[in-house]
C-alpha positions in Angstrom: 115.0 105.4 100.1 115.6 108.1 102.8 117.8 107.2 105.8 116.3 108.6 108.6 118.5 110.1 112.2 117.0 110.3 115.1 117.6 113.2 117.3 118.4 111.9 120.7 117.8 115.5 122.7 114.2 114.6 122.4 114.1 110.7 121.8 114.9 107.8 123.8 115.7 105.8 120.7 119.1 105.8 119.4 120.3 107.2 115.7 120.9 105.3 113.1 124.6 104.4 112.7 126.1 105.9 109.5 123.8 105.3 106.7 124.5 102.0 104.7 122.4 101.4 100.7 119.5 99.6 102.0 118.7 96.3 100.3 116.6 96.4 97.3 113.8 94.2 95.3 116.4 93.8 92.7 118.4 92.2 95.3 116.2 90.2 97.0 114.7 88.7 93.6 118.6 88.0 92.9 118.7 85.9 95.9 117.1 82.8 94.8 119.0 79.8 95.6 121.6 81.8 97.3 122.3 82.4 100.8 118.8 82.3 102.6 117.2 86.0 103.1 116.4 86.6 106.7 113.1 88.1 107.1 111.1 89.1 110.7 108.1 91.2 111.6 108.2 94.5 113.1 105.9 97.2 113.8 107.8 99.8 116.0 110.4 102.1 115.6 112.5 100.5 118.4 111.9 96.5 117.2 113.0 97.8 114.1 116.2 99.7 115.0 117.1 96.3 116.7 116.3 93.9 114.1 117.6 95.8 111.1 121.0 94.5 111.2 120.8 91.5 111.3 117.7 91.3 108.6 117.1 91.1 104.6 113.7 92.2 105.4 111.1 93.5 107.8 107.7 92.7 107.2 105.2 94.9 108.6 103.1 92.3 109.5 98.6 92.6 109.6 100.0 90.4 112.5 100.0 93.7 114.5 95.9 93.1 115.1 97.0 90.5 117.0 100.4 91.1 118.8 100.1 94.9 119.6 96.2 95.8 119.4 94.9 92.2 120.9 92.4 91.7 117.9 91.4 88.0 117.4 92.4 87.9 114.2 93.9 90.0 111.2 90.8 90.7 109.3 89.5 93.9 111.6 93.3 96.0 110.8 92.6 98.8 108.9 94.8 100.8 106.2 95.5 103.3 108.7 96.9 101.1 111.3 99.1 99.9 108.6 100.4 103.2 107.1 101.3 104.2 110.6 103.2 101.1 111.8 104.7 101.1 108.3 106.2 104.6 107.9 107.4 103.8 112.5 109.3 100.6 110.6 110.8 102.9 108.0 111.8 105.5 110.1 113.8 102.6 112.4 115.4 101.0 109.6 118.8 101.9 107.4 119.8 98.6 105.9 116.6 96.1 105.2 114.0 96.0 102.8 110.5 96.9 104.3 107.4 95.5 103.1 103.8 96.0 104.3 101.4 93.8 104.3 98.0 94.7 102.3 95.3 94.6 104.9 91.8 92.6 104.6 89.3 94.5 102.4 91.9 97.0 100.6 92.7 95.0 97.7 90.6 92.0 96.9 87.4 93.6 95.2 89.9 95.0 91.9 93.0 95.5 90.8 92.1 99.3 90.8 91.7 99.5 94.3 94.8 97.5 95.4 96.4 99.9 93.3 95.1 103.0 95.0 95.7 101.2 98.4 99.1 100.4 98.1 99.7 103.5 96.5 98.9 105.3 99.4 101.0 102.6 101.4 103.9 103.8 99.8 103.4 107.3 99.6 102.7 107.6 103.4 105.3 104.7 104.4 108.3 104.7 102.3 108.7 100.9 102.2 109.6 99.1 99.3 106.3 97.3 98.5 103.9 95.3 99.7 102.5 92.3 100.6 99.0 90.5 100.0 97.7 87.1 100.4 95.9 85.0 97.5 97.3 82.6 94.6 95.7 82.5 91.3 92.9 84.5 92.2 95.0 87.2 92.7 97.5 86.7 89.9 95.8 89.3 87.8 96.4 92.0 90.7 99.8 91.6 91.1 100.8 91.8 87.6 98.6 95.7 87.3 100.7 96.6 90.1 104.0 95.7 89.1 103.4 96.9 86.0 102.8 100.2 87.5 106.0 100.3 89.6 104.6 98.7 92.9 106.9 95.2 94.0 104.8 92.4 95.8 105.5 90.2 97.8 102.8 86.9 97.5 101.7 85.2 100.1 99.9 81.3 99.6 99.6 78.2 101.5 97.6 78.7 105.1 96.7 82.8 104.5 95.2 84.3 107.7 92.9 86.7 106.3 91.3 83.6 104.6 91.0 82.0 108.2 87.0 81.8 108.1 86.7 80.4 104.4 89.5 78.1 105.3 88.0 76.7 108.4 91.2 77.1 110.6 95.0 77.3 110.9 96.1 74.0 109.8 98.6 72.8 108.0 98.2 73.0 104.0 98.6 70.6 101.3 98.2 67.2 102.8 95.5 66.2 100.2 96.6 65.7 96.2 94.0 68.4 95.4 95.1 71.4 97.9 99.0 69.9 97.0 98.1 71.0 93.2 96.0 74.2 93.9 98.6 75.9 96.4 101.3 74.8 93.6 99.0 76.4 91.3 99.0 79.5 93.0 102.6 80.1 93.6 103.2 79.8 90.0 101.0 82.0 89.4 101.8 85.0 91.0 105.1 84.5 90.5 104.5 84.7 86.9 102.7 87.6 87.2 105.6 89.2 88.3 105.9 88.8 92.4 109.3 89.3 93.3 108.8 86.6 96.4 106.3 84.6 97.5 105.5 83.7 100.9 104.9 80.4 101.4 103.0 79.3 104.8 101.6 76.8 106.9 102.2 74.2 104.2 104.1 70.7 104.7 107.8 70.4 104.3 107.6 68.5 100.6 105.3 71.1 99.0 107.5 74.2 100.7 110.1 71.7 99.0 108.5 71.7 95.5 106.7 75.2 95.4 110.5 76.2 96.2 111.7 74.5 93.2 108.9 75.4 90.5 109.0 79.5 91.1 112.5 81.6 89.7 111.2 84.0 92.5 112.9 83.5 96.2 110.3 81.4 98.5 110.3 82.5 102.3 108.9 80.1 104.3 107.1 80.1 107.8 105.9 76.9 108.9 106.9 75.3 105.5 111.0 74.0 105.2 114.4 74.7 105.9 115.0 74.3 101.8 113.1 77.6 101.5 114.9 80.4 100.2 114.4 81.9 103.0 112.4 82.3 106.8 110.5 84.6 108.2 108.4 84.3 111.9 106.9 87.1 114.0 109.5 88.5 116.3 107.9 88.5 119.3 107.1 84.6 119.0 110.5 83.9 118.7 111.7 86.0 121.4 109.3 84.4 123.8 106.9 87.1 124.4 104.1 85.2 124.6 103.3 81.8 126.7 101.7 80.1 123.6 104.1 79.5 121.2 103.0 77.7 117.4 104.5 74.4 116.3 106.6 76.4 113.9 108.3 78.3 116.5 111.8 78.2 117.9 112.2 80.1 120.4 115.1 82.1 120.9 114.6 83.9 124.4 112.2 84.1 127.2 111.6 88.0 127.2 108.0 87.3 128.9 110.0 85.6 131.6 112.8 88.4 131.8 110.3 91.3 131.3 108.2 89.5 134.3 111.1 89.8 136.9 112.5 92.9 136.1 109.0 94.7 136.9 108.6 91.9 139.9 112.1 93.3 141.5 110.7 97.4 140.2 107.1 96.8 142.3 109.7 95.5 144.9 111.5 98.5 145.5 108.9 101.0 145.1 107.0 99.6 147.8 110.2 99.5 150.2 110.9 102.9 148.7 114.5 101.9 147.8 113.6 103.4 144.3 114.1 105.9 143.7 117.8 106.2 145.4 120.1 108.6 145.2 121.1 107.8 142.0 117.6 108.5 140.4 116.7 111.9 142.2 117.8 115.7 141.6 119.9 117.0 144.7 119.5 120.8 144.9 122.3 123.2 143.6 
């Protein structure tokens, strides 16, 4: 994996600090039971240069439709919007593994096409593999593409792009029947060779049990602490947004900070005390 530096003559992002082996599947896979992995979503060069250090992973999120393009859901994101936030994520990033998420309608009709799609994800990304939603179903396509080199990350439980068959966001596995199915599915694709499985929007005692069926690390959003790991969208826990999802810990109020640092800006330019004397060019 290349280690991108950014030239700071022409960028207001900051280099890379000296480059450091980024984190591989190997080593994620190896992490099962272990220390938990520490997984968050990014999408831009600069979230990524700040999350980096202190992540396992970066998940380049379909969540994007939502948080940066205001979509109402995942399903309209398109490969192109993920090939481009993708490669921004790998180009910020030194020291976590980054994995993009498969978009609605790229891999689901054959295992042919979710080859050439994430092939191409790769190619024009660099990240380490990728991510798609879907249990048994989908078994079948993740072992054709890690047989052909390509890690995957699975993804069962509550999956967004299924929103409209699934009736809503809900929580998953309160009946004996869905309890069985989603356990189903995580063994599934793990068997078939995923290298994680993402297990959402499910309650605590089947995050609990899918955890211990799979040899395969479990990362959990909305699920249980017992995960093998966590992952949430960055800018939910950061506070960037006033609705904020059961799952949710907040860590910061950056809506609230970002709101009175351009309150006090529209302040001064309209008393023209900015720009002061600090911010203008005196002539020679």
């Amino acid at each position: 994996m290349s280690t991108y530096t950014i030239d700071t003559a022409t960028s207001r992002a900051h280099p890379t600090p000296a480059p450091m082996k980024r984190l591989t599947v190997p080593a994620v896979r190896a992490r099962k039971g272990g220390e938990p992995l520490v997984m968050l979503t990014a999408y831009t060069v600069r979230m990524a240069q700040l999350l980096d250090p202190h992540c396992d992973i970066l998940l380049v999120g379909d969540s994007l439709g939502q948080v940066i393009y205001g979509l109402p859901s995942t399903l309209p994101v398109s490969l192109d919007m993920m090939c481009a936030h993708g490669a921004a994520v790998v180009r910020g990033s030194y020291h976590a593994l980054v994995i993009v998420d498969m978009p609605f309608g790229s891999y689901e009709a054959s295992p042919e096409q979710a080859f050439a799609s994430a092939s191409r994800v790769l190619a024009e990304t660099g990240a380490a593999g990728v991510k798609l939603e879907g249990g048994e179903t989908m078994a079948p396509t993740v072992a054709f593409l890690t047989a052909r080199g390509i890690p995957v990350m699975a993804h069962v439980g509550l999956t967004p792009q299924s929103v409209n068959a699934l009736g809503g966001y809900g929580a998953r596995g309160r009946t004996n029947e869905e309890h069985s199915r989603i356990i189903a599915d995580a063994r599934a694709v793990a068997g078939a060779g995923a290298f994680s499985v993402v297990a959402e929007g499910v309650i605590e005692p089947l995050a609990r049990a899918i955890t211990a069926e799979v040899s395969c690390p479990v990362i959990g959003i909305g699920a249980s602490a017992e995960c093998d790991g966590q992952v949430l969208v960055a800018e939910d826990m950061l506070g960037l947004f006033e609705r904020t999802p059961r799952f949710v810990k907040r860590y910061a109020d950056m809506a609230s900070m970002i709101g009175d640092a351009v309150t006090a800006y529209a302040a001064d330019v309209r008393a023209r005390a900015f720009p002061g004397p600090e911010q203008v060019y005196a002539p020679k």
